[in-house]
C-alpha positions, 0 to 999 in steps of 0.5 A, spaced: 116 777 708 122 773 711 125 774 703 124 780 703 128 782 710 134 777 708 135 781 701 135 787 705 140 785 710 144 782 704 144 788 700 145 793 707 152 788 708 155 788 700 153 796 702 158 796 708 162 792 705 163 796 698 164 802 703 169 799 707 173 797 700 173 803 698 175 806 704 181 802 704 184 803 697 182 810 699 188 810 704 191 806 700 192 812 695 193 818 700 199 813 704 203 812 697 201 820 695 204 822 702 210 817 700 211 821 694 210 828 697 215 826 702 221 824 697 220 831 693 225 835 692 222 841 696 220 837 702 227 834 701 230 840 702 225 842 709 227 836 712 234 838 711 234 844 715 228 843 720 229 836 721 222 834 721 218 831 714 213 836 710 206 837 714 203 835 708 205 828 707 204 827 715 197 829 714 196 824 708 199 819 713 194 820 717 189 821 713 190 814 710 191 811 716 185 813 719 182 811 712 185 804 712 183 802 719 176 805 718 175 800 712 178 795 715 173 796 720 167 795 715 170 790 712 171 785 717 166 787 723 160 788 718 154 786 722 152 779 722 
């Protein structure tokens, strides 16, 4: 009985791990889109006349921002 906990608590923990690593590359992946986004002609183009970068490569910043912090949150505060 106790093996068969340990392996369920084991396998919850590489589960919360995975997600977290996924959640991280994730973020990763929408930060690099919204550097790209930014440094596109069009949004190059917005910045000069408004002032401020494109909504949508301040979204994808945030997004992967959020993402980021969430897997690193599963990764390293994993129920121990």
């Amino acid at each position: 009985m106790r093996c068969a906990c340990l392996t369920r608590l084991l396998n919850q923990l590489l589960v919360q791990k995975a997600v977290g690593i996924i959640c991280l590359v994730g973020g990763v992946l929408l930060i690099v889109w919204g550097y790209s986004k930014s440094h596109a002609l069009d949004s190059q183009w917005r910045q000069v006349f408004t002032g401020s970068p494109g909504e949508k490569a301040k979204w994808l910043y945030i997004a992967g921002a959020v993402s980021c912090a969430v897997g690193v949150f599963q990764i390293f505060a994993a129920k121990k």
